[in-house]
C-alpha positions as CSV (number, residue, x, y, z in Angstrom):
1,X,-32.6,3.0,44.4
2,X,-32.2,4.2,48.0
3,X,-36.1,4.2,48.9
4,X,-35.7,0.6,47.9
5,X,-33.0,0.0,50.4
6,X,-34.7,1.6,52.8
7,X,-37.8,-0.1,52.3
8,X,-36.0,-3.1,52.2
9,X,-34.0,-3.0,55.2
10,X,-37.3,-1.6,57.2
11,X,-38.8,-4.6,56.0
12,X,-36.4,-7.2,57.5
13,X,-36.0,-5.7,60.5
14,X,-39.8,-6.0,61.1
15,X,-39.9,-9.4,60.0
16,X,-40.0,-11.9,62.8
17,X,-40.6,-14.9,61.1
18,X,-38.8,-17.1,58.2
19,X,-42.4,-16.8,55.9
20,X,-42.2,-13.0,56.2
21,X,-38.6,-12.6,55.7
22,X,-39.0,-12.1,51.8
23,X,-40.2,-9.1,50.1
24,X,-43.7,-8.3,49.4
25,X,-42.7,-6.9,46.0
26,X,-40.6,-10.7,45.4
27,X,-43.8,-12.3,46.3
28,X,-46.0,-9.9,44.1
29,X,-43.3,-11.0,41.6
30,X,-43.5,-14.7,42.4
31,X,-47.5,-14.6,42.2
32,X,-48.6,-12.5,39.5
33,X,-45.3,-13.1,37.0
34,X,-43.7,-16.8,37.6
35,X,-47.0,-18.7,38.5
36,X,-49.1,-17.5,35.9
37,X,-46.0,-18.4,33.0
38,X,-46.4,-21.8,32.2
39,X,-46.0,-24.2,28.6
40,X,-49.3,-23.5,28.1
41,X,-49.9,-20.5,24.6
42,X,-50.5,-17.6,26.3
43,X,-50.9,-15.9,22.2
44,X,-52.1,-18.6,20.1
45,X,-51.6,-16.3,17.2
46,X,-48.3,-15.8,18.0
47,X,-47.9,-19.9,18.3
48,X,-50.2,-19.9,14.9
49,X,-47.0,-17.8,13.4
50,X,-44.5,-20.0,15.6
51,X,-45.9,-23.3,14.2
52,X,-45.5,-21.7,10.4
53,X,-42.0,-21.0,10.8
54,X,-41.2,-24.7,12.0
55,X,-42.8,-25.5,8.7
56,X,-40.9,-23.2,6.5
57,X,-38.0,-24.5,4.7
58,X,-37.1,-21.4,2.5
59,X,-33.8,-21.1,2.4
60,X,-32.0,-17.9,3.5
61,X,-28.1,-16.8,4.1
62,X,-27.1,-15.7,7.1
63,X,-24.7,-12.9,8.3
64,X,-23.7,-13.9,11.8
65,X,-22.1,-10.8,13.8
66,X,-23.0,-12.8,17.0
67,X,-20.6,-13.0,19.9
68,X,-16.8,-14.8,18.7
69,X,-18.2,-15.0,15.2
70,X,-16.1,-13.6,12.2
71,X,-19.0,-12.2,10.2
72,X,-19.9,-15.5,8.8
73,X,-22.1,-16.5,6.4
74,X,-23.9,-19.3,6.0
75,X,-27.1,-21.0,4.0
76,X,-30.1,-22.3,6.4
77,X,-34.1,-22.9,6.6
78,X,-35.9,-20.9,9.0
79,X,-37.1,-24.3,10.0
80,X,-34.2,-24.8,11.6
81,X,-33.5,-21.2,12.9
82,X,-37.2,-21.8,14.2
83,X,-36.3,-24.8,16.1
84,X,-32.5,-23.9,17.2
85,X,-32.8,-20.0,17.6
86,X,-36.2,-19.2,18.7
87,X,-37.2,-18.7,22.5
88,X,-39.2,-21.9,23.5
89,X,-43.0,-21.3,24.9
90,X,-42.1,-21.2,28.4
91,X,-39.4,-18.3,28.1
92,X,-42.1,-16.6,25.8
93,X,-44.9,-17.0,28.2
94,X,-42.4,-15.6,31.0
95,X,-41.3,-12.5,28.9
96,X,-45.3,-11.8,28.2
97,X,-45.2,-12.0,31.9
98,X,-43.1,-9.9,32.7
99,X,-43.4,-7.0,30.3
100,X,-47.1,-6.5,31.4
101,X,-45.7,-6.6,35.6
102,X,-42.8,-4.2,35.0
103,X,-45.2,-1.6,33.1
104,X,-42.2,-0.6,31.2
105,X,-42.9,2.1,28.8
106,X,-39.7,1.0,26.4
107,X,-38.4,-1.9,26.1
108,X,-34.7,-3.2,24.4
109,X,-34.6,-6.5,23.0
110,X,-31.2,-7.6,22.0
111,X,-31.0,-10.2,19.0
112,X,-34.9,-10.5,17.4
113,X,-33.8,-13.6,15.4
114,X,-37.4,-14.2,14.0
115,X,-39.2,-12.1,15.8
116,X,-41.3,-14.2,18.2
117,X,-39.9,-13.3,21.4
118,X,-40.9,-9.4,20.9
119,X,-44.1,-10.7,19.6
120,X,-44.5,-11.9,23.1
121,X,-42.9,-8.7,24.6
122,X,-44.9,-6.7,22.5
123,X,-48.4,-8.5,23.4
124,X,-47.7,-8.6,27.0
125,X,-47.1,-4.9,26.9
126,X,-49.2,-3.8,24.2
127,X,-49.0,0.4,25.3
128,X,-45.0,0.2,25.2
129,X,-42.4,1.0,22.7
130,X,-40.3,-2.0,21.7
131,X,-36.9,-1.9,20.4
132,X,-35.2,-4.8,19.1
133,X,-31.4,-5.1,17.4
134,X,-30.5,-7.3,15.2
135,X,-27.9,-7.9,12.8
136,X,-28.5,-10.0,10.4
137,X,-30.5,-8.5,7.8
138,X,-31.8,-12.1,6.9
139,X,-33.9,-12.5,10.0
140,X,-34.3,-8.3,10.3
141,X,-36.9,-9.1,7.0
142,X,-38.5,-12.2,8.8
143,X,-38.7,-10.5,12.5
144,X,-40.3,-7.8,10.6
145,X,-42.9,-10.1,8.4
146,X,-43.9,-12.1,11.6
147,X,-44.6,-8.8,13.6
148,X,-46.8,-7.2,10.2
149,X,-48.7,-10.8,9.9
150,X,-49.7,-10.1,13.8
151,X,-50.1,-6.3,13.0
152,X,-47.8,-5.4,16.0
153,X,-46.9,-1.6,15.6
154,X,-45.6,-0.8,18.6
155,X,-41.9,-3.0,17.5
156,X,-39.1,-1.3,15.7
157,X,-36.5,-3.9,14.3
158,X,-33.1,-1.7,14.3
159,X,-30.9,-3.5,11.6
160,X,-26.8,-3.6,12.5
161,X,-24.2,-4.7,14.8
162,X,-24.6,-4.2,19.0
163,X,-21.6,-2.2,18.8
164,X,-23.0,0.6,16.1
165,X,-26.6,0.3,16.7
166,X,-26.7,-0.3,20.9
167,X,-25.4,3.1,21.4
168,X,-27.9,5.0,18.8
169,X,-30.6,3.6,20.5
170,X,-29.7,4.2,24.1
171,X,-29.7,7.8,23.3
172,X,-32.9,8.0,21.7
């Protein structure tokens, strides 16, 4: 954290114009992460799987332990989990993004809902271990079907609440 400071500060004192006043690792950033995230499917597979669940009007319950909720339950299609609770493409394609610039060897997801957004995590970082919590054993079993149908094995769905679960996993 202090190299960075100091790299930082050594920067902007050697900058002498407005163009070189940012820092090369922002522009790195800026080139290789948010240019190259657009609308268009960076995983068609993924969008394949995507499309599917927008299709899917099984019915399941749901166990909301979400933020203000008191553990409610209630009946919905994944069709409309699909459309109100998934990640849209452009989010997706920035995730895939930037898990493969950050070179993260683990990564922590924090609500999988159906899976797709660690599909993307998981594609864009194929070599890294990702972690995802989610409480609702409803969309635990779809997170987990969407990631077998893509035979992703680097993604372990950890059923249960933020506040059991969160600190279990930070210490592995």
């Amino acid at each position: 954290m202090i190299e960075l400071l100091l790299r930082y500060l050594k920067h902007y004192w050697l900058s002498t114009t407005i163009y070189n006043e940012h820092s090369p690792q922002l522009y790195r950033f800026w080139e290789e992460v948010i240019k190259k995230s657009s609308n268009k499917s960076l995983e068609p597979d993924v969008e394949s799987i995507r499309k599917g669940l927008l299709k899917d009007h099984r019915i399941i319950e749901r166990h909301d332990l979400g933020q203000g909720s008191k553990k409610t339950r209630k009946k919905v299609s994944i069709a409309q989990l699909a459309r109100t609770s998934v990640s849209p493409l452009r989010k997706c394609a920035l995730l895939f993004q930037v898990a493969g610039f950050t070179k993260a060897d683990h990564i922590l997801e924090l609500g999988t809902s159906l899976g797709i957004s660690s599909a993307y995590l998981a594609k864009g970082r194929p070599n890294a271990t990702i972690i995802s919590v989610e409480g609702d054993p409803a969309l635990v079993a779809v997170a987990q079907s969407v990631h077998k149908e893509l035979k992703l094995s680097n993604i372990n769905v950890v059923k249960g609440s933020f506040e059991v679960r969160l600190p279990e996993v930070l210490k592995s």
